[in-house]
C-alpha positions in Angstrom: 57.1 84.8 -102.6 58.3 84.3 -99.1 56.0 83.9 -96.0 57.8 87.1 -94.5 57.3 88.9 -97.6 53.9 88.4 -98.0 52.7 88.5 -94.4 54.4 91.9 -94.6 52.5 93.2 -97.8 49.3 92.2 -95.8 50.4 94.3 -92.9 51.1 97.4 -95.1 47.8 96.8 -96.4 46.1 95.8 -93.1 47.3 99.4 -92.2 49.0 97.3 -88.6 52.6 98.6 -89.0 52.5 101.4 -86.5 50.0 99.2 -84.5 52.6 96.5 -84.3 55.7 98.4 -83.7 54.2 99.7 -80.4 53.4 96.6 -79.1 57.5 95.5 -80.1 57.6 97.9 -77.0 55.2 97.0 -74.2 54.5 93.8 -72.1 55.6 90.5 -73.7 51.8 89.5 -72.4 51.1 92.5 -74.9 52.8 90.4 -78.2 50.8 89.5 -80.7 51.3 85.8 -80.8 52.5 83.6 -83.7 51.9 79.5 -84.2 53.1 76.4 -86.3 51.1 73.7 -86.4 51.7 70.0 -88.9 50.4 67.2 -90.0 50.6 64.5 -92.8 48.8 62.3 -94.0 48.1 59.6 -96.8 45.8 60.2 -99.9 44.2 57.0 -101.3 45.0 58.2 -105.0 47.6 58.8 -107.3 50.1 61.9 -107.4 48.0 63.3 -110.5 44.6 62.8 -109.2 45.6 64.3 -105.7 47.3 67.3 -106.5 45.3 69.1 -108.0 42.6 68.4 -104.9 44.5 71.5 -103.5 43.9 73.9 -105.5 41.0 76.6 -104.2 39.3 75.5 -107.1 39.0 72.4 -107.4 39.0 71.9 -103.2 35.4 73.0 -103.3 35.2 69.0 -104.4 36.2 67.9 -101.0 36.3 70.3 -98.3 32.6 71.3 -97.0 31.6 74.8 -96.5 34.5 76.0 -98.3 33.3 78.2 -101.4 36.1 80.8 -102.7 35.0 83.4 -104.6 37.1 84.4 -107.1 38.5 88.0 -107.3 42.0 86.7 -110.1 41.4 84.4 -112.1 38.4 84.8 -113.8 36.6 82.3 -114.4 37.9 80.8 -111.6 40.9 78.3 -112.2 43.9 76.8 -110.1 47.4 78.5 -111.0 49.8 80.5 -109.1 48.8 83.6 -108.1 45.3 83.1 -107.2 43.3 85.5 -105.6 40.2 85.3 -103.3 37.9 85.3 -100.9 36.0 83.6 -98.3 33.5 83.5 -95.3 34.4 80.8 -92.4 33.1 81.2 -89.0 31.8 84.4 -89.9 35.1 86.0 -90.5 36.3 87.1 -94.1 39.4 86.5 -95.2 41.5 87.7 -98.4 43.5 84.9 -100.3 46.8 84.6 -102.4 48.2 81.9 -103.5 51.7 82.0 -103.5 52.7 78.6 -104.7 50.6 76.4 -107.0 53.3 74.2 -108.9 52.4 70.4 -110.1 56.5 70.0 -111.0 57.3 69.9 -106.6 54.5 69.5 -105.7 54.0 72.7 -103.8 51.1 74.7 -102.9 51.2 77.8 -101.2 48.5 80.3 -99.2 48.5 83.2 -97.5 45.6 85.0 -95.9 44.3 87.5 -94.1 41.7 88.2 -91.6 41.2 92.1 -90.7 42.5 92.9 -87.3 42.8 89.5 -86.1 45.4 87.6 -87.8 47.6 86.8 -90.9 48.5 82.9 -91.9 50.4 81.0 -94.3 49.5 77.4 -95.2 52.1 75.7 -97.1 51.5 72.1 -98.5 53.7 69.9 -100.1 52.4 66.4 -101.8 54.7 63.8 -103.0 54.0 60.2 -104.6 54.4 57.5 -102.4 54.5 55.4 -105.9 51.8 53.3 -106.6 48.4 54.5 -105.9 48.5 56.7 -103.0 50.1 59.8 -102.1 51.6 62.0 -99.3 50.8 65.1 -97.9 52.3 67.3 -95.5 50.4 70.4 -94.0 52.2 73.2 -91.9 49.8 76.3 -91.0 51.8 79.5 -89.6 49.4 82.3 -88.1 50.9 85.1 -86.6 47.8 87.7 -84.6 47.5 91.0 -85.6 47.0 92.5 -82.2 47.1 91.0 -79.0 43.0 90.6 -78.4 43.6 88.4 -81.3 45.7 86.0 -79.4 43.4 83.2 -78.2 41.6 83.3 -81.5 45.1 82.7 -83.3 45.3 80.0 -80.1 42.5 78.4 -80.6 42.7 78.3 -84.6 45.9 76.4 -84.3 44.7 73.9 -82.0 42.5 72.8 -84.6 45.1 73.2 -87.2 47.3 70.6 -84.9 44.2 68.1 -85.3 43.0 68.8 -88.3 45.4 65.5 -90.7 42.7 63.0 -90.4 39.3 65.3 -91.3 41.5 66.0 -94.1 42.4 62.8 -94.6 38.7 61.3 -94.4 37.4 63.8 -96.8 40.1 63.7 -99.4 39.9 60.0 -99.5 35.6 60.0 -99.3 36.0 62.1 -102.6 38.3 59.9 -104.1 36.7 56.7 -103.4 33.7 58.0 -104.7 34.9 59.6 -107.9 36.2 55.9 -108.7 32.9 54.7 -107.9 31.6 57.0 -111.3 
């Protein structure tokens, strides 16, 4: 599933079509805003002990605070198609994964916060043969409604720094899980 595609689904559902449409029409200052943000880094593990790290899942390993509650599948598992929800910064947000394939190494997200944004998170990890691995992050977020716009801002600034806290948590969790 495309990033257009499922950004507009969310919309429909969001109920932000006709809200959108007349913005298209006022100020450019009015425009709901839209961002891309990267970043790689290097995982200190192989290809087949990282990649699965990025599924919602199993990222409850590694990443702190973040606990996904499963709406599809249940009990929870990492596959294509996953769907759920979480609470960060006091804001809820609905999740799909579009992309979960171990063959390219592709993982896919799209989420949604009500009235303040939509965003797309789409990773792709590769062996660096031997015993590490790369990753490379790109967020999208594209604001719901203008008042949304320095949230959206601000989110992506910290999306454009966020390569080494991934880093030093991915590689904390895999030093340690050696260490068992």
């Amino acid at each position: 599933m495309s990033y257009l595609h499922a950004c507009s689904l969310l919309a429909v559902f969001a109920g932000v079509v006709g809200a959108a449409t007349g913005h298209a029409q006022g100020k450019l200052a009015d425009v709901p805003v839209r961002t891309r943000e990267e970043f790689s880094f290097v995982a200190s593990g192989s290809y087949a002990e990282v990649f699965p790290l990025f599924g919602a899942h199993q990222e409850r390993v590694w990443a702190t605070g973040f606990d996904p509650q499963f709406i599809h599948p249940v009990p929870p598992r990492d596959e294509a198609g996953m769907v759920f929800t979480t609470i960060q910064d006091d804001l809820s947000r609905v999740w799909v994964n579009t992309a979960f394939d171990a063959s390219t190494g592709h993982v896919q997200y799209v989420y949604w916060i009500a009235d303040v944004m939509a965003a797309l998170i789409d990773i792709h990890i590769t062996t660096s043969g031997g015993p590490t691995t790369s990753v490379h992050v790109v967020y999208e977020r594209t604001a719901l409604r203008p008042e949304a716009n320095e949230r959206v801002r601000h989110m992506a600034h910290l999306d454009a720094n966020s390569g080494p806290h991934w880093a030093a948590m991915i590689n904390w969790y895999l030093a340690n899980a050696a260490a068992r």
